[in-house]
N, C-alpha and C positions, 0 to 999 in steps of 0.2 A: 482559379475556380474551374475552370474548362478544364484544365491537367486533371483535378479530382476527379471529376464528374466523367472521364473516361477512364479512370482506376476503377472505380467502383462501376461503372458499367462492365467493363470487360473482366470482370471478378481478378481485379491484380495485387500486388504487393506494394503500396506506395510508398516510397521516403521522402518526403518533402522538408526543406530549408527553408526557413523564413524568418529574418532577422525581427525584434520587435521595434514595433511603427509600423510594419505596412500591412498590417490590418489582416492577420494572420488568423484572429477567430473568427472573423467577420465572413473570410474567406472560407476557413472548412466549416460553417453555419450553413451559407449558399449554396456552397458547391454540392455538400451532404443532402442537404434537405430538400433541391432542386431534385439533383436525381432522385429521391423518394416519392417526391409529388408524383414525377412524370413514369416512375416502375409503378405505382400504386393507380394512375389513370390508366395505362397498358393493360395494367390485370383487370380492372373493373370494365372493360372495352371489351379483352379479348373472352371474359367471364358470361358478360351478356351474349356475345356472339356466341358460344358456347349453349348458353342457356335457353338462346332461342327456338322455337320447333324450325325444321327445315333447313337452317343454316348449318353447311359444311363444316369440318372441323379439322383442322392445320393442324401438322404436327408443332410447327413452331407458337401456334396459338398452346396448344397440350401444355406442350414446353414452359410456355411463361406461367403457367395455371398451377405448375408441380409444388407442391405446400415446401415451406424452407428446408427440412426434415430430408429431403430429396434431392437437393438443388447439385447435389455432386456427383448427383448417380446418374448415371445413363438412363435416357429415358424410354427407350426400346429392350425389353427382356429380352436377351437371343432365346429362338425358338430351336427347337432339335431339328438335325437335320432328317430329310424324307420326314414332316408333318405332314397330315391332308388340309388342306386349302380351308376345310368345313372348321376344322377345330383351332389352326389362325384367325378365321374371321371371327369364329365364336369368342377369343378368347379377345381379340381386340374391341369389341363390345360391349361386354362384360368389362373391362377398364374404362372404356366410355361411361358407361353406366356408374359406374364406381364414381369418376368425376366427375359428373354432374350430379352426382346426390350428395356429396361434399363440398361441392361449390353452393347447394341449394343451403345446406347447413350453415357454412358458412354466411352465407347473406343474412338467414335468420337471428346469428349471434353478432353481426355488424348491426341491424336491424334496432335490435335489444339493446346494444351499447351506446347508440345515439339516441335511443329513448331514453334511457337512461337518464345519460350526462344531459340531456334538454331538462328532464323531468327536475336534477335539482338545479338548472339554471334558477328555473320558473318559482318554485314555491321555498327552495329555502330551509329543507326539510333538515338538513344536518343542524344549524343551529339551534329547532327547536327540539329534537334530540337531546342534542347536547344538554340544554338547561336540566330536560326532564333526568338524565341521568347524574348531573350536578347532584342536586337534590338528596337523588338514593345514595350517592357517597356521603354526601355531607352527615346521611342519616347514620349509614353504615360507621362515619370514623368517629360518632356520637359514641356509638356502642363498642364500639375497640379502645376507645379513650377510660371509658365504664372498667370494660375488664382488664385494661393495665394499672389501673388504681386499685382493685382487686387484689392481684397480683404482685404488689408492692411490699403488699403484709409478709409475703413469703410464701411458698408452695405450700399448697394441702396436699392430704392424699391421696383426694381425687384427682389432683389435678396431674402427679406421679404416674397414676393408675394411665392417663389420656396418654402422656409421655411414651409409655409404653406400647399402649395403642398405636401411637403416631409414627415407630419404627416403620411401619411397613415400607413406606414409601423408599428405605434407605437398602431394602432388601433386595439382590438382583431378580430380576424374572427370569422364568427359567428361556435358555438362549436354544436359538436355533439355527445349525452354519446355513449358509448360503445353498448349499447343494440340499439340505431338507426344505427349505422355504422356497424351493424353485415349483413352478405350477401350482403355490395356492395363489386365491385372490387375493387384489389387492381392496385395500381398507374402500368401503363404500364412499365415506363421508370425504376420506381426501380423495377418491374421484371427481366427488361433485365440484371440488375446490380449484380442479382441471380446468384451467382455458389458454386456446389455443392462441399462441405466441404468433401476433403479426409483423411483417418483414420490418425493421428498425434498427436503427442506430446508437451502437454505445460508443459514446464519448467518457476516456478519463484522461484524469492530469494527476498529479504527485500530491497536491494538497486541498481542502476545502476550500482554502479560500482563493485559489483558483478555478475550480469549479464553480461556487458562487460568478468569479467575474465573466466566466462563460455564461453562465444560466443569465444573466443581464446583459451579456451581447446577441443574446437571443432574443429577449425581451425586444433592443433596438432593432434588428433585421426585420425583413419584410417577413417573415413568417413567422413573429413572436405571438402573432391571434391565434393561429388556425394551430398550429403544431401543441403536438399530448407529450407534454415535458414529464418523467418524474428527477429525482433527484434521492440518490441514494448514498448510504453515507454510515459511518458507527454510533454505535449505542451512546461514547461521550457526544454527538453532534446532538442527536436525533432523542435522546431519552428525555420525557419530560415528567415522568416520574421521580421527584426530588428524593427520597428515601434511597434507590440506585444512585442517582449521578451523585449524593453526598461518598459513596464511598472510593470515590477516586479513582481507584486500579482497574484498567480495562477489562484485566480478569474477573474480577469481583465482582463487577458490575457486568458482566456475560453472564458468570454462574448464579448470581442475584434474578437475573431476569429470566433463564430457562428455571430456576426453579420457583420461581411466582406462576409461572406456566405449569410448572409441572402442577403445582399445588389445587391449581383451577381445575384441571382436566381431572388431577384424584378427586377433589371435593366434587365433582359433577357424576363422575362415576362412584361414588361410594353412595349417592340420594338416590341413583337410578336400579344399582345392583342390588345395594346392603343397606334397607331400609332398615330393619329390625337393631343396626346397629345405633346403638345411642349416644356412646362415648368415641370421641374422634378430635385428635390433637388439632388445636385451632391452628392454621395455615394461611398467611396471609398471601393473597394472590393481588395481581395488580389492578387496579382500579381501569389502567386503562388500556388493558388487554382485552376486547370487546370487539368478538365478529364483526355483531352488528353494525358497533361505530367504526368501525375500520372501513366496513366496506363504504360505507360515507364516506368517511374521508378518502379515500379512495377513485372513488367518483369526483369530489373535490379537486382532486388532483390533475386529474384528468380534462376538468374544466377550462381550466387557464395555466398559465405556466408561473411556478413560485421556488421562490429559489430558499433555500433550508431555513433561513431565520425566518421566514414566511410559513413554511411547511411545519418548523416547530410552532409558532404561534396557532397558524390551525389545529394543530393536535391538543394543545392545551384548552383550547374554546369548544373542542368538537370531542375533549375528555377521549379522544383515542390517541393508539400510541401509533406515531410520525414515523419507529423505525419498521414496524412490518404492515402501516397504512400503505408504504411506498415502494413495498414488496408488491402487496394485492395490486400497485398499479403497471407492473411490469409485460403484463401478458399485451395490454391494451396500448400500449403507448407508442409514439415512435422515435423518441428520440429520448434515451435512459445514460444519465449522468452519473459517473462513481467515480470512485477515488480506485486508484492502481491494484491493489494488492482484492480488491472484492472479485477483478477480472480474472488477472495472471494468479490467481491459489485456485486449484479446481476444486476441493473442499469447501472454499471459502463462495466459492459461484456455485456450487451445488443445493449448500445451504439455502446463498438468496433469492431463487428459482433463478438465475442467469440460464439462456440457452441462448448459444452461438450457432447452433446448425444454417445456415445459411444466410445470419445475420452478419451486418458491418459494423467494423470494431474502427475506432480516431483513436490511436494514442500520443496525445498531447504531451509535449515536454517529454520526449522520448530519449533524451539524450544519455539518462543515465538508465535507460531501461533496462541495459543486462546486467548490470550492478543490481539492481531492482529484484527481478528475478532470481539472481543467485542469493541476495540476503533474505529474500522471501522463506527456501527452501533449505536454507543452513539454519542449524540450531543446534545449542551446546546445552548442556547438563551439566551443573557440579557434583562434588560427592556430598555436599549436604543433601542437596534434592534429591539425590539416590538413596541415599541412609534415609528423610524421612517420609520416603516415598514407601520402603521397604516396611516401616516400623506403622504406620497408619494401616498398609494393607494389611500387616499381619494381626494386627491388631481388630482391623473389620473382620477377617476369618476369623478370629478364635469366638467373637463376640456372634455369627450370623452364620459360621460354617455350618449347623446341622439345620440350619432353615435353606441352606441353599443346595442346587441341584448339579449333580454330579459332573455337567459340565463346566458350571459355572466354579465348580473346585477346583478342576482340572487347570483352568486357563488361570486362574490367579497364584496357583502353585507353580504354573510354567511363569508367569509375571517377577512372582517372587525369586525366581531362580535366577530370571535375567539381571533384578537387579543386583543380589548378591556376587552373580557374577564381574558384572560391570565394575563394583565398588575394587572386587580384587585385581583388576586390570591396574585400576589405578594404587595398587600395594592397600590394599586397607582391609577391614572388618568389617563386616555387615554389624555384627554382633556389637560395635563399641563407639564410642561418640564421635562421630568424625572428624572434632575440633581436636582431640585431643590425641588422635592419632598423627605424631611428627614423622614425614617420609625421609630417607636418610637418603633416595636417589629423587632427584629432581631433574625437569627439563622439559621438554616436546616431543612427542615422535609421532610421526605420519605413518601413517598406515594405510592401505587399500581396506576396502567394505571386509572383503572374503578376510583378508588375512587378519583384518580385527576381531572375525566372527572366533573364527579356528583357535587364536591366542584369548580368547574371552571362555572357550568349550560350550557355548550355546549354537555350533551353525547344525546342530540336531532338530532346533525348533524351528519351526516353522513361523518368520514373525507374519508373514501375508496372514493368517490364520489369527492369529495375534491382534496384529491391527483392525484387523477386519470384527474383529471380540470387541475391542477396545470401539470402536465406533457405536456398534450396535447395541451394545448393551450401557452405554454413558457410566463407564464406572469410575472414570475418573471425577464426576459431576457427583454420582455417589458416595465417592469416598470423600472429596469437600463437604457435603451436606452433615456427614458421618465426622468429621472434621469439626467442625461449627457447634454440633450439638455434643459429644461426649471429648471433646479436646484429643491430643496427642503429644506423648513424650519419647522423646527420641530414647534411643537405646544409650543406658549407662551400666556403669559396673555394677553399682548400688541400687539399680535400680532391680527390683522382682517384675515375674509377670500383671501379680495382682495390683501390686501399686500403682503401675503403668496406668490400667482399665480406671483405678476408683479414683483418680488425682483426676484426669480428665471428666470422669461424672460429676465430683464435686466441685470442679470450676462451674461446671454448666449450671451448678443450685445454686453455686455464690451470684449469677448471672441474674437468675428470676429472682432471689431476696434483694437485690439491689432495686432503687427506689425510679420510678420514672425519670424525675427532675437528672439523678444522678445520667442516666442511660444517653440522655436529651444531649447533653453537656460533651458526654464521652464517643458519642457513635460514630459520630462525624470521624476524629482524628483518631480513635481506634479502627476501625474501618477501612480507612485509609492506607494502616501500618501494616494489617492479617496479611499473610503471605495467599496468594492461591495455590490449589490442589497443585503439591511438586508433580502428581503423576502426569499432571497434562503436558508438561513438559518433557515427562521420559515418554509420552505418547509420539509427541512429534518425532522425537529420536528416533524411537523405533521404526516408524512412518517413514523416514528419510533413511535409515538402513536398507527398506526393501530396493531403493535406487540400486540400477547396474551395477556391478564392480566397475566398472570403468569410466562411469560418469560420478563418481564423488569418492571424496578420502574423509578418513577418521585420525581425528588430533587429538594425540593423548597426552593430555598437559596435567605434568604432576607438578603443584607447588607448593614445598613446606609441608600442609595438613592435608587430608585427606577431605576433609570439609571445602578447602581453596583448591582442590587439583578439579580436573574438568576435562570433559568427553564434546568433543564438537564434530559436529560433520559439516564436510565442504561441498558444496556443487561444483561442479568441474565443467558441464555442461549445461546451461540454461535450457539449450533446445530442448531437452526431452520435455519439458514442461511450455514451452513456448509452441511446441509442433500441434499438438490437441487445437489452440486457440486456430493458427494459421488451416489446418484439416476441415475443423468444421463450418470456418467462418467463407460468405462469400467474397469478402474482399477486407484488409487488413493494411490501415493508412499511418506509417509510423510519423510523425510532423512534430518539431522542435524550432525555435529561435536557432541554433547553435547546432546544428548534427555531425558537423566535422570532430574525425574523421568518420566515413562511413562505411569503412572498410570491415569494420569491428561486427555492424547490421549484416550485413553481408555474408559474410565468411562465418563468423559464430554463432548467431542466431538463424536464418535465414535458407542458407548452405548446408545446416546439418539438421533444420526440419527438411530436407528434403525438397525443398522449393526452387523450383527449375529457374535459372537466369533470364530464361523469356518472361517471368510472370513478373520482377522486379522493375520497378518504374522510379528511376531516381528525377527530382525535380527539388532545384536550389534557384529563391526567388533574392533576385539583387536587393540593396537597400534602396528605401525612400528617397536618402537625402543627396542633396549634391555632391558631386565630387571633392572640391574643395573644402567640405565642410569636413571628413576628416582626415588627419595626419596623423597616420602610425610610422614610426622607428624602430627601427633597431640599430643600437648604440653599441659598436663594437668597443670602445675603450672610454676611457674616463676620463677628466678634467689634466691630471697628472696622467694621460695616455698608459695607464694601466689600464692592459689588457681585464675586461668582465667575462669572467667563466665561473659562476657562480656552483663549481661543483663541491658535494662534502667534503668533499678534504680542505677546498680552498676559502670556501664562503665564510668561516670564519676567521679566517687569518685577517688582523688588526687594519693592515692597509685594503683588503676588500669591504669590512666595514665603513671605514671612513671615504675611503670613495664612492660609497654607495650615498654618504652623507653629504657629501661635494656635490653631487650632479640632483640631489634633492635640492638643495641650498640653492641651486643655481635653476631650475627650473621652477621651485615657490618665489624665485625674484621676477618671473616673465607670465605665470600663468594668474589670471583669474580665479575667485569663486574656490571653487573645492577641487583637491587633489588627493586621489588614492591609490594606495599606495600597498602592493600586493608581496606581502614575504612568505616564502616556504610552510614556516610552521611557524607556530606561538613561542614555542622555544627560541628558533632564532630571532623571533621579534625582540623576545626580552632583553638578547646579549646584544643584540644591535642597540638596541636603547638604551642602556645599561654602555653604551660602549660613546654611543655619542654624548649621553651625557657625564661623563668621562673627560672626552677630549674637547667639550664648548661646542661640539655639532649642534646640539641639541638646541641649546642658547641659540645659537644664527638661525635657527629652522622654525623656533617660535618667535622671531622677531616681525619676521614676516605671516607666517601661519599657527592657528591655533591647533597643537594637536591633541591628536584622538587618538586613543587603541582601543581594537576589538576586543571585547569581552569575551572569555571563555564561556560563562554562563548564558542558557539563551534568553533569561528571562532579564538582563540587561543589556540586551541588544536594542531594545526599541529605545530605552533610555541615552545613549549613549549616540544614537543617531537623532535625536529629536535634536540634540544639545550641538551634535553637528551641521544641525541644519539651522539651528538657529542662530549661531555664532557667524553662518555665510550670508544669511540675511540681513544681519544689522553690520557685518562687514562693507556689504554693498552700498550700504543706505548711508556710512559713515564717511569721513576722509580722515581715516588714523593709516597709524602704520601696519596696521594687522588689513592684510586683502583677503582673509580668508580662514580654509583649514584645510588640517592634514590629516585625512585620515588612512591608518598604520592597520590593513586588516591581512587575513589570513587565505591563503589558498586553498581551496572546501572548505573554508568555516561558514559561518552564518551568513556573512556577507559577499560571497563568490556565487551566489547563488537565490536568484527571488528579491533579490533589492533592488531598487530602481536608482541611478544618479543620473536623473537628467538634468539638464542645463546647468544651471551652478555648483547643483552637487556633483559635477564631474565633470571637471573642463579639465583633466588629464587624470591617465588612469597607468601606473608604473608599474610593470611585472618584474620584480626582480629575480632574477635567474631562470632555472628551469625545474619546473617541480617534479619532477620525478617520484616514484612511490619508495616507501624502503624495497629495494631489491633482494635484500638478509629474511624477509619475511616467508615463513613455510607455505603457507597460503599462495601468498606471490610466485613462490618457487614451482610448489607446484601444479599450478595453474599453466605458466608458461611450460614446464616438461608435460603436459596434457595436450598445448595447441601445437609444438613441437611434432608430436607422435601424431597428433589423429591432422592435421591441417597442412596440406599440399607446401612447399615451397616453392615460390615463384623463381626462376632463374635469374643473378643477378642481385637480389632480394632478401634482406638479411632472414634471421628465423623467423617463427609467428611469435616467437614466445619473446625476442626483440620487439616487434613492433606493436604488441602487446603495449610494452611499458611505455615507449615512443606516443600511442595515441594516448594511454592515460593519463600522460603528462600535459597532452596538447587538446587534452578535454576539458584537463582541469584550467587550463591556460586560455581557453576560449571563452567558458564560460566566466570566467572572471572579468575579461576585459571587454565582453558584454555585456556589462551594466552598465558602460555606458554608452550616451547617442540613442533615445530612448525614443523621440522620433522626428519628423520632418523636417521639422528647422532646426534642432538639436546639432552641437558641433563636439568635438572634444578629438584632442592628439591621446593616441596610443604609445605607450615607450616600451620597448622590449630590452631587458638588460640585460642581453648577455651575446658572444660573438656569435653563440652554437643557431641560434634562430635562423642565422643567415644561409644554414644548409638548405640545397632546394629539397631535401625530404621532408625539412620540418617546415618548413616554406610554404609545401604542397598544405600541407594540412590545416591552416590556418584558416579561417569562412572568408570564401570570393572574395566578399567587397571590403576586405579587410586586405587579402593578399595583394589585388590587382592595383593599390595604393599605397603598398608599404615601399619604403623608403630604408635603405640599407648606409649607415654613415661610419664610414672607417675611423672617423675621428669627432673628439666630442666636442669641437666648434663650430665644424659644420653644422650637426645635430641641436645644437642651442639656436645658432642666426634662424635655421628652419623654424623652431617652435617660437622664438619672438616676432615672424613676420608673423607667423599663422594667427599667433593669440591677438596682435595689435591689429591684425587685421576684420578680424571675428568682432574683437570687442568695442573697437573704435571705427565702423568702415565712413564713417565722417571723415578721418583723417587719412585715408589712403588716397 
């Protein structure tokens, strides 16, 4: 806690270690929210002294008072040289002034906010709210019930007539670049929605339901009363709107919910501009999209700390919506919870008003953070998505081109181009069905940004210009909308222009003649299947082309069709996206279980934002337990003194199998409770399985233990551990010949990562060989000729692009055989199979209190006598 708490004072760069058991959220809870308490008494100290008549005024007082927006900036403007002395002091003043009429401000908006949140301790006001707007819904979906029974009989002509009406909203507005919209005002109504961001801390981790068990270790800390929690989270978490969250796809349920929004904001401006209008296609907006109850809930939030199944149940009671209730609560809070990718996408933090300027960032479980990062910012396209991405826009232009404005023709013609370029990259037709175009050359090739541009004939366009269209004018949003109501049909031979347009309208009437009951039945799993708009996806594309030439590649994978070939971009560099967060932030604490090695944080993240080796502060916290509690090996040879080198070539051959089956056999005869048991891939699980049981392995291995294999599917992973956990419990409780089970999982699959075996579920945990990545892969490849070229070589020191693979293997290798030893009393032996471990490089890399106790056995009798005192010792210390 003290290492934190002079990170984050001295605005540094942390990487802390901390095995799980020793109370590692507990610890950046305190240490975080310590330092806030006592940065948040300093400015309210040096603010009054400040605000007082008479009292002097410190530069280092000034200093602590400068709003976050500053904290980087020097806080003396250089003056020109030969100034007169009059118009220095004048001007020093005048910035006095300044501060102190911004600190007065500020008191009056802290002021307001504790009135506030008292005001609905005290009376309570959100819930009767609530009910009262209960009510007007119930009333409201009375009469939307009325008019889809109406609607059942089949369209009238008035109702046609409204249809028509109701285009508008699908029409672009006329657009205006950046450089014409510069010095007008900004919108009134989103000024007033302005407040000012005080100093606070985000906390994320990789998934909900870690985040949840933080917001509950918060709840337990000494600061779970006083601290302003929110908890932010996606639309599947947070949506309590059942109409969206039935449709399944995070897509869908995105452009489902901007356009309920949108639909509000038109029906509120169409009552207030275009009264005289009488006909207006009914739009259904969302019930609980409401200012007013947000900002309640809101305040709510604010009150006490509530972790998301808490925060949804409010939303549902307080009839407001939970995911941008806990937007509204972001300005005011001090301590804001999200999941990874809401931080690390700066679109995606610009959206939820995130601002880092001289806030502190915790990122939890940081172990896989530049894998993170890089899959955040890569994104692939097939040529189906390109063909009906091409055939929907052109299809919007022919239907809306003379209502729309001249620029707004421009950039969709430029749009249009890129796509049909693109399709021809990959050998294909704009013009013809993708599925049906067979490619006669097939394969991968890598390509740099530039030289994809130049073999595409699009680097004339300007895509910055492009994307920057595509954002402001939402027309990918619009052409889904445009999607949904008149359909689309891809381009065929037989197909005309005209057919195209009326097939699409006439689904859209087979839609309203269909009967409610029918709709009821179907919406749910129709819903669920509609693709979303292909264009958002050639959006992202595009978006990730304006990246350097030198920071990412283009993978052009043609297979078979033109429909199955695909356009993918790589990140090559994470930093460029990582440096913004480290720029603006005042201090930036990466903290994982597992962070070996850290060489990876350092050198490629770290090193190439630009971040000076003085500001990096490495801290690796030993384990809990005693020393003796555990025993790691590594097992140079097997039963039969065959040599373990589990490389591709070898790990298959027949006698590595089966002595892999030998030193199982003989280890489930000595150990307790559960043993897991780690293979390369799922493939070689199979032929290992398929091999033992074969040769009667398999038979000696369930004599003693019940086994298990990892499911490829995730949604039979809970099943399949339940059943292994219940098989070690009544093993325990029995005296049969079964002591236990074996469970057969995967290295990065479900179970190398977020599962816990403690105590019985893991009193040995087997890494067979060394997992390595495939090396053959393009990506891989060039990846490593990227850290090669731009990353120093140390003397001595193989390449970077070696040790690249070196720690991926021993990331993957660490976090696996951290599941178990879960905490305090917890015991479990570690076994490493294979000789290569024994290297001091791969040695070095291994976490402390794992290294500083591993045991090195040339032969595998030693390695046995060692694991039967340990386990007879552990299990039975009556008889020692």
């Amino acid at each position: 806690m003290a290492e934190l708490y002079k990170v984050l004072e001295g605005g540094k760069i942390g990487i802390f270690e901390s095995p799980t058991g020793t109370g590692k959220s507990l610890s950046l809870i305190c240490g975080a929210l310590s330092w806030l308490r006592d940065f948040e008494q300093k400015k309210l100290q040096a603010e009054a002294c400040l605000l007082a008549p008479g009292c002097g005024r410190t530069s280092s007082e000034k200093d602590s008072l400068l709003p976050p927006s500053s904290c980087q900036e020097p806080s003396d403007t250089p003056r020109p040289a030969g100034e007169p002395d009059w118009v220095t002091e004048f001007v020093q003043k005048k910035e006095e002034r300044d501060l102190v009429e911004r600190l007065r401000e500020e008191q009056v908006r802290r002021r307001k906010r504790e009135e506030r949140l008292q005001e609905v301790c005290q009376d309570g006001r959100l819930r009767f709210a609530a009910k009262r707007m209960k009510q007007e819904e119930e009333e409201i979906e009375t009469l939307l019930r009325l008019s889809r029974e109406m609607l059942a009989a089949g369209p009238e002509p008035e109702q046609l007539e409204q249809l028509e009406c109701g285009e508008e909203h699908l029409v672009l507005a006329e657009y205006e670049s950046d450089e014409e919209r510069r010095g007008s005002r900004v919108d009134e109504a989103e000024d007033d929605l302005e407040e000012e961001h005080i100093t606070k801390i985000y906390y994320c981790s990789r998934t909900h339901s870690q985040l949840a068990q933080f917001v509950r270790e918060v709840l337990k800390s000494p600061f779970g009363k006083e601290t302003r929690l929110v908890s932010l989270g996606s639309r599947q978490t947070l949506c309590v709107n059942e109409d969206v969250k039935n449709l399944g796809s995070v897509q869908l349920m995105n452009d489902r919910c901007v356009d309920m929004q949108r639909s509000k904001r038109e029906k509120s401006r169409t009552g207030e501009d275009k009264p005289q209008r009488k006909r207006q296609k009914r739009q259904t907006s969302c019930p609980f999209y409401s200012h007013e109850q947000m900002e309640l809930l809101r305040d709510e939030i604010l009150l006490e700390v509530k972790d998301m199944e808490q925060l949804v149940a409010l939303g549902k009671e307080a009839r407001a919506c939970p995911y941008y209730g806990s937007r509204f609560a972001i300005p005011a809070a001090q301590l804001v919870v999200l999941p990874y990718p809401m931080l690390l996408h700066a679109a995606t933090r610009q959206a939820a008003g995130i601002r880092l300027q001289g806030q502190v960032v915790i990122i939890d479980e940081a172990h896989n953070l530049i894998d993170t990062i890089t899959n955040i910012h890569s994104t692939e396209v097939n040529g189906s998505q390109l063909c009906q991405a091409h055939s929907q826009l052109l299809q919007y232009m022919e239907r809306y081109g003379k209502r729309l404005k001249a620029k707004n023709l421009m950039y969709i013609k430029q749009i249009l181009y890129l796509l049909e370029k693109f399709v021809a990259v990959l050998g294909g037709n704009i013009k013809q069905n993708p599925s049906t175009q067979i490619l006669s050359q097939t394969g991968s090739e890598l390509k740099s940004i530039n030289d994809f541009l130049f073999q595409s004939q699009v680097d004339n366009i300007n895509l910055f210009k492009v994307q920057r269209y595509l954002e402001k004018s939402m027309l990918s949003r619009k052409l889904f909308g445009f999607t949904e109501c008149f359909g689309v049909v891809l381009p065929s031979a037989s197909d005309s222009q005209e057919n195209r347009g009326l097939g699409g309208f006439q689904q859209f009437l087979k839609s309203l003649q269909s009967g409610p009951t029918e709709d009821s039945l179907e919406e749910g799993q129709a819903g669920a299947l509609r693709p979303a708009s292909p264009l958002m996806h050639i959006e992202a594309f595009l978006a990730a082309l304006t990246t350097a030439n030198q920071d990412g590649r283009v993978i052009v994978n043609r297979q078979g069709s033109v429909g199955q070939s695909s356009l993918k971009f790589l990140l090559l560099n994470p930093a460029v996206h990582f440096a913004q967060v480290v720029k603006e932030c005042r201090a930036v604490v990466i903290a994982g279980g597992t962070m070996q090695p850290v060489s990876d944080f350092r050198e490629q993240l770290l090193a190439c934002c630009g971040v000076e080796a003085a500001r990096v502060v490495e801290f690796s916290c030993g384990h809990v337990i005693p020393p003796d509690n555990i025993l790691p090996l590594i097992i140079c040879n097997g039963p039969s003194n065959q040599q373990l080198e589990f490389t591709y070539q070898r790990r298959e051959l027949p006698q590595m199998m089966e002595e892999t089956g030998r030193i199982l056999c003989n280890l489930c005869n000595v150990v307790p409770g559960g043993v897991v048991c780690f293979l390369p891939s799922y493939e070689y699980l199979r032929r290992v399985h398929a091999h033992w049981d074969k040769t009667g392995l398999l038979a000696r291995l369930s004599a003693r233990k019940k086994i298990f294999q990892e499911p490829k599917r995730a949604s039979q992973v809970e099943q399949v551990l339940m059943a292994y956990s219940k098989c070690i419990t009544s093993c325990s409780r029995s005296e049969g010949h079964l002591t236990g089970a074996l469970l057969l999982s995967v290295v990065g699959g479900k179970m190398s990562e977020g599962i816990n075996f403690s105590d019985d579920l893991g009193r040995c945990v087997v890494m067979v060989g060394m997992p390595y990545p495939n090396i053959k892969s393009p990506e891989l490849q060039e990846k490593m000729a990227y850290l090669d070229q731009t990353l120093p070589r140390m003397q001595g020191q193989p390449p970077p692009g070696t040790v690249l693979i070196e720690n991926l293997c021993m990331k993957a290798v660490n976090q696996s055989i951290g599941r178990a030893i879960r905490h305090q009393r917890d015991f479990a032996s570690i076994v490493l199979l294979d000789h290569r471990y024994a290297r001091p490089s791969i040695l070095a890399k291994l976490p402390a209190w794992i290294r500083d106790r591993v045991e090195v056995k040339a032969t595998f009798g030693s390695a046995f006598a060692a694991m039967r005192k340990f386990h007879r010792e552990k299990s039975h210390p009556c008889l020692v």
